[in-house]
C-alpha positions in Angstrom: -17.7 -0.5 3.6 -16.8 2.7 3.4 -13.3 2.3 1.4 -15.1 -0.3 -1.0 -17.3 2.9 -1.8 -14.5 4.6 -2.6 -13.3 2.7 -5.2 -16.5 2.2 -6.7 -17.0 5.8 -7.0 -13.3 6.6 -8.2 -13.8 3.5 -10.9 -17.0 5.1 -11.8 -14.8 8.5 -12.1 -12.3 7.4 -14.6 -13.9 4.7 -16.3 -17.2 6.1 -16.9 -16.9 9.2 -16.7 -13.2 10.7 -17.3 -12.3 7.9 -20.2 -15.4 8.1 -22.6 -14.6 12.2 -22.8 -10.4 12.1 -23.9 -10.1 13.0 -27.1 -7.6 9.7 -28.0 -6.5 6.7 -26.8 -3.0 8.2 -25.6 -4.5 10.0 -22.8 -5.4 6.7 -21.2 -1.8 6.7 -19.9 -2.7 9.7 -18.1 -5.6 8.2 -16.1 -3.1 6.3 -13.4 -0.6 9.6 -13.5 -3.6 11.7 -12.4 -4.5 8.8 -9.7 -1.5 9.1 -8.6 -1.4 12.5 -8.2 -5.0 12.8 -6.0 -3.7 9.8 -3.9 -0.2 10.5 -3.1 -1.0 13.7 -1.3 -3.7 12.2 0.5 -1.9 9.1 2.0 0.8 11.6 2.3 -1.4 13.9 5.0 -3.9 11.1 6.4 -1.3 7.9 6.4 2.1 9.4 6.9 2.6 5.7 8.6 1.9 4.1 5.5 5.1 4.8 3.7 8.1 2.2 2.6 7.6 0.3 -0.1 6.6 -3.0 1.5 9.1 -5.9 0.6 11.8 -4.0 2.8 9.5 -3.8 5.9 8.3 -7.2 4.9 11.9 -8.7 5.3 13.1 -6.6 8.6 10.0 -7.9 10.3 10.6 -11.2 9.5 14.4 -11.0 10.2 13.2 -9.8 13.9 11.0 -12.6 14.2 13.6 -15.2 13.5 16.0 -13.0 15.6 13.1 -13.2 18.6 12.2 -16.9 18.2 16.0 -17.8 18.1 16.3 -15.5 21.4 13.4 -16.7 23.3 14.4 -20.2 22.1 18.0 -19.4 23.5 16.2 -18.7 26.7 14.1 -21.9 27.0 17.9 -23.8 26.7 19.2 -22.0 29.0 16.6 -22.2 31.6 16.0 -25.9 31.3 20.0 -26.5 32.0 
């Protein structure tokens, strides 16, 4: 609830607030820079865990799942044999 307030209240921000006041239509590149710039530091001091950018994590945890089905697989052989 609380995060879905959040982005109702940045939206509100940039979109009705921010946008209406720049001066052209250029600056609208500038809305996701400055976004960026508010959220990286934050993730950076509240989520340090949240860090990578996704498909590699993605594909190593995947990898170790195949590599720990094969293995307890491998096990079940074994045992029955």
């Amino acid at each position: 609830m609380a995060f879905r307030k959040l982005v109702e209240l940045s939206h509100d921000f940039f979109f009705g607030f921010l946008l209406p006041h720049l001066p052209n239509s250029y600056f609208v590149v500038l809305l996701p820079i400055l976004g960026g710039l508010i959220v990286g530091p934050l993730i950076y001091k509240l989520a340090p865990e949240a860090k990578g950018d996704g498909i590699s994590h993605i594909m190593i945890a995947l990898q170790m799942k195949m590599t720990l089905e094969g293995w307890q697989w491998w096990k079940k052989t074994m045992r029955r044999s």
